[in-house]
C-alpha positions in Angstrom: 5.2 41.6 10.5 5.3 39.1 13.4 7.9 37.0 14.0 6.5 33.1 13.0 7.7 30.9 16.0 5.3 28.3 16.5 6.5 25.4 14.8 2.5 23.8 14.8 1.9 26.4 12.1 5.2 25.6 10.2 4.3 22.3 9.8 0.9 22.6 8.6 1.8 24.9 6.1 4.5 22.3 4.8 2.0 19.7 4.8 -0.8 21.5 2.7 1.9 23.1 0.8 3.1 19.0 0.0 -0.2 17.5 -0.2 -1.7 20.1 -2.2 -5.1 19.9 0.4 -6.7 20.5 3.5 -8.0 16.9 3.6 -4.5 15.1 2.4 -2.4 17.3 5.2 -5.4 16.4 7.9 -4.7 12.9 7.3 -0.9 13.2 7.4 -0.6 15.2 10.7 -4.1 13.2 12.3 -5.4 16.6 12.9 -9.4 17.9 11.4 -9.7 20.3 8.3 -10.9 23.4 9.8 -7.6 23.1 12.4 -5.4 23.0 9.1 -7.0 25.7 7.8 -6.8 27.9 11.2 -3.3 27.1 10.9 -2.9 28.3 7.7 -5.2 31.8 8.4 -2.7 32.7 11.3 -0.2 31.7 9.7 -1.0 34.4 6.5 -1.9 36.7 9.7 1.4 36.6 10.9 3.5 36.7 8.1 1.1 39.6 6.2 1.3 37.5 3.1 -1.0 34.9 1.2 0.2 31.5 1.0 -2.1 29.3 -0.8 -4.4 30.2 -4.1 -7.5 27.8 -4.4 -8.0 25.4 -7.4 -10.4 22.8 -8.5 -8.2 20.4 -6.5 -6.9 21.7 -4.1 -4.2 24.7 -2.7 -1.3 25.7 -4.6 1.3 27.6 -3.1 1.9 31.5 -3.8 5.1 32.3 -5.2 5.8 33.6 -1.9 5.0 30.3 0.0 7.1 28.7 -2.8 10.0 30.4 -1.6 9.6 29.8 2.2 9.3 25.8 1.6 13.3 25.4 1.9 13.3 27.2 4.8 10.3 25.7 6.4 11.4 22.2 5.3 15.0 22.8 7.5 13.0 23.8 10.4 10.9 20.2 9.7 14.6 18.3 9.3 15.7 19.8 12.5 13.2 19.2 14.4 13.3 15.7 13.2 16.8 15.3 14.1 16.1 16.8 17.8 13.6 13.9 17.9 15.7 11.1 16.9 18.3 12.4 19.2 15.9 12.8 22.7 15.1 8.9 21.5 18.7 7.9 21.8 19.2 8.6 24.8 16.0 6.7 26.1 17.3 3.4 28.1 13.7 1.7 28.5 14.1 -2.0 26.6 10.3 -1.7 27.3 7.8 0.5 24.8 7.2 0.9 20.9 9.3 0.1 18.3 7.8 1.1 14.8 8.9 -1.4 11.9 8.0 -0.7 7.8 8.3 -3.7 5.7 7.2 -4.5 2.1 3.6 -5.6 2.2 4.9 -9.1 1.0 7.5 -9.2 3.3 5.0 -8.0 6.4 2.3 -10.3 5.2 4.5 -13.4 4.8 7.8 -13.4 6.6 7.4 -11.7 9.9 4.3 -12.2 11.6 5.9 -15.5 12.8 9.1 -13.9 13.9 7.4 -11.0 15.8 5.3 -13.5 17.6 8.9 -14.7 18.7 9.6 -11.3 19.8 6.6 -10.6 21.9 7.3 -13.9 23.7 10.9 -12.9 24.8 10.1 -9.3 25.1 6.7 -9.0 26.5 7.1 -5.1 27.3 8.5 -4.3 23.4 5.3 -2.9 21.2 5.3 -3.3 17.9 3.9 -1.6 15.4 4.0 -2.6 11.7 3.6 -0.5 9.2 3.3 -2.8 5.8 3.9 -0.2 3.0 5.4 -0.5 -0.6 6.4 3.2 -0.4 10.1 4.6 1.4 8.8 5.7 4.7 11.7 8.6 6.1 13.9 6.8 8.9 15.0 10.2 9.8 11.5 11.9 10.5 10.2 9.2 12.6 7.7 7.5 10.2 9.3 4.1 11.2 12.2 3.2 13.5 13.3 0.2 11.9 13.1 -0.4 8.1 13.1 -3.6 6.1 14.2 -2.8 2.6 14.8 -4.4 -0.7 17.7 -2.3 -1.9 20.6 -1.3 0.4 19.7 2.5 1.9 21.7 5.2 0.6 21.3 8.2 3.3 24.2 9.1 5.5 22.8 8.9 8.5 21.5 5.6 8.8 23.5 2.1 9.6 22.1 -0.7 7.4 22.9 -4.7 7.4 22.6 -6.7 4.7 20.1 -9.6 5.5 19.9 -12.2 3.0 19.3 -12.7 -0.4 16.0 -14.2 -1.2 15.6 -16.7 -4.3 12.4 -16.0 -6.8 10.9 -18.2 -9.0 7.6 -18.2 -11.6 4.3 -19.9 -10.1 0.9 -20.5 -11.6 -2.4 -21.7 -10.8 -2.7 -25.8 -11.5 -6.2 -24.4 -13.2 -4.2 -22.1 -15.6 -1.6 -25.0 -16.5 -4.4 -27.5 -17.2 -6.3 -24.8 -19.5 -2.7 -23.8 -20.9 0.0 -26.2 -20.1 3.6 -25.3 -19.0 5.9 -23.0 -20.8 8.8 -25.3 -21.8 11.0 -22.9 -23.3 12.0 -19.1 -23.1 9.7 -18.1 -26.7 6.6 -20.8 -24.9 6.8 -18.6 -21.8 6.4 -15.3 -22.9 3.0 -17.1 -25.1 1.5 -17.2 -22.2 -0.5 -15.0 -20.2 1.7 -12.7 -17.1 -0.1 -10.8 -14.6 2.1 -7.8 -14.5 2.1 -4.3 -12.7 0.3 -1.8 -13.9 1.8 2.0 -13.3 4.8 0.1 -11.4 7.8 -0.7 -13.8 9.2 -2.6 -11.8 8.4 -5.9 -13.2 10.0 -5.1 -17.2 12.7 -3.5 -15.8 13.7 -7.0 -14.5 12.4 -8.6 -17.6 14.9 -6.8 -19.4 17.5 -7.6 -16.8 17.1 -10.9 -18.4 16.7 -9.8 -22.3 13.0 -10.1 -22.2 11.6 -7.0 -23.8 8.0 -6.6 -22.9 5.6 -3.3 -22.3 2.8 -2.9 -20.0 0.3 -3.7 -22.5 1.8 -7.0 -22.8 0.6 -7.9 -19.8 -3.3 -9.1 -20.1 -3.9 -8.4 -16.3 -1.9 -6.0 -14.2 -1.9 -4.6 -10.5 0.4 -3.0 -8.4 -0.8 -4.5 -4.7 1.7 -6.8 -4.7 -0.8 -9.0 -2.2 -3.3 -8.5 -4.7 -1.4 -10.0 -7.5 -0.2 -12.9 -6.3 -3.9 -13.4 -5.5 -4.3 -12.7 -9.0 -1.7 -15.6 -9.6 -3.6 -18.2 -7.2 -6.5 -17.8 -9.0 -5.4 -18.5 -12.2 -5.4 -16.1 -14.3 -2.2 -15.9 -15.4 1.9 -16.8 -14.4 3.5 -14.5 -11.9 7.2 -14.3 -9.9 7.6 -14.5 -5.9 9.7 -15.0 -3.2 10.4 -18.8 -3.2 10.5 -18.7 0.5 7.0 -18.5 1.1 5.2 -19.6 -2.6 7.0 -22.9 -2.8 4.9 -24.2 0.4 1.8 -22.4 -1.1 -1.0 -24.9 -2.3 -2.4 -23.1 -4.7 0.2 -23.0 -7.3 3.1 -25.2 -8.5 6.4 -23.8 -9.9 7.2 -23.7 -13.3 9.8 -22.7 -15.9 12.7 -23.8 -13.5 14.9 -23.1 -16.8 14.6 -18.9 -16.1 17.0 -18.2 -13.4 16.0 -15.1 -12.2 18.2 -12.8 -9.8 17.9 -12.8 -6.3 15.7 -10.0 -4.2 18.2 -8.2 -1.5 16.7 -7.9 1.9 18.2 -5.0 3.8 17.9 -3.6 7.5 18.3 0.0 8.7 18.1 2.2 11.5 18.9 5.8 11.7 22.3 6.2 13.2 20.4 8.1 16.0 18.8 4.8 17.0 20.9 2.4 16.9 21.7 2.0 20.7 18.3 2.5 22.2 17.7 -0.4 24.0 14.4 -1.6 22.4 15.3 -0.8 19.0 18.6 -2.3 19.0 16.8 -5.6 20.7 14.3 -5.8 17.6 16.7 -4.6 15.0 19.1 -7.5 16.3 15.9 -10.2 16.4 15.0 -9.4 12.9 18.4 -9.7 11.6 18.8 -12.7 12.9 15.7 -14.1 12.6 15.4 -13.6 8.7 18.9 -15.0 8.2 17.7 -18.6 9.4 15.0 -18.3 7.6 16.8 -17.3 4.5 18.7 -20.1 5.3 15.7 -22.5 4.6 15.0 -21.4 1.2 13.8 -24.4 -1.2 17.1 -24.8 -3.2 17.3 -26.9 -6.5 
């Protein structure tokens, strides 16, 4: 047996082995199919030993390969690690800074303040990854996260940003056809757009002693874009971030008696990080500039 040291290989194997394809771990790692699959074949070359059976859709691991993912998944968390710590020590305030934010959030709250960015710090790059999903700090998929719930990993340093108020909107076309809810029992008589394989939205709703199910909700997506679109149009009440929905035309506030909770809005950085020049410069300009915006929130 050969002894496996090319790391290229390593990963593709962990990335089929995760994605469960050719096709899903070409798109992960940017690289073709038949490159994954080279990777694989020298891979089984070197090691004597098949890896992957084939199935209707897709690779499943051998038994063997399911027993040299731990190991294979270190060597990823290392090298990771090695990464983050070559990208400490850069001290260029000029070059890319990668940011993930909440597709509301990225949509909504920070075009504005990166354009304040770019204008102070010309030679900063952004790139914005808008995603509902937990990209990993720690392997590099973003530099910079804006989260709502405070991180728990050990190795990253997060600030607590702001709370931001929510309130319930709908459509001035929906209330004419079915008037405002004046009461808790009125509201839940009328029509929600809710989530549909997120439960996100009755987990909150019985935060607040409203027991409801996902059928009780007559239209349901899990875009968050999307359904406050689904909202504007009138088809039904929905909840948002009052920062941005109270200026929004398209709908009026209602039901001002339901006080929902507040929606955390955390910052973090792997520890790694932290003192690069460039990402410490954005990391500071978001922090700040989402705390005076906070700070503008419609109040009651």
């Amino acid at each position: 047996m050969d002894a496996l040291t090319d790391w290229t290989l390593i990963r593709s194997f962990l990335a089929v082995a995760e994605t469960g394809s050719l096709s899903a771990a070409a798109r992960r790692l940017g690289l073709t199919q038949p490159t994954l699959g080279r990777h694989i074949a020298e891979m089984e070359a070197a090691l004597q030993l098949e890896l992957f059976t084939r199935q209707p859709r897709g690779l499943a691991p051998t038994e063997t390969a399911a027993a040299l993912l731990p190991h294979a998944r270190g060597m990823a968390e290392a090298a990771a690690r090695l990464s983050l710590a070559a990208a400490g020590r850069e001290v260029r305030l000029a070059g890319p800074v990668r940011i993930t934010a909440s597709r509301v959030v990225a949509h909504h709250l920070l075009p504005e303040i990166l354009a304040g960015l770019r204008g102070e710090e010309p030679g900063i790059e952004i790139e914005l990854v808008a995603s509902d999903t937990a990209e990993n700090l720690l392997f590099r998929e973003a530099d910079i996260a804006l989260r709502m719930y405070r991180p728990d990993q050990l190795d990253l340093v997060a600030a607590h940003v702001a709370d931001l108020s929510l309130g319930l909107y709908a459509a001035p076309a929906y209330l004419d056809r079915r008037g405002r809810p004046a009461s808790m029992e009125d509201l839940l008589a009328h029509d929600i757009v809710g989530f549909d394989r997120s439960e996100l939205m009755i987990r909150m709703m019985a935060g607040l002693g409203l027991v409801r199910k996902r059928d009780d909700f007559p239209v349901r997506c899990d875009d968050q874009l999307v359904h406050w679109n689904l909202v504007r149009a009138g088809l039904g009440i929905g909840g948002a971030q009052r920062i941005f929905a109270d200026a929004d035309p398209a709908v009026e506030r209602i039901a001002p008696f339901l006080r929902l909770p507040p929606l955390p809005l955390w910052i973090a950085v792997p520890e790694a990080l932290r003192h690069q020049p460039r990402v410490a410069r954005v990391f500071a300009w978001l922090a700040d500039s989402l705390r005076r915006k906070a700070a503008r929130q419609p109040k009651d």
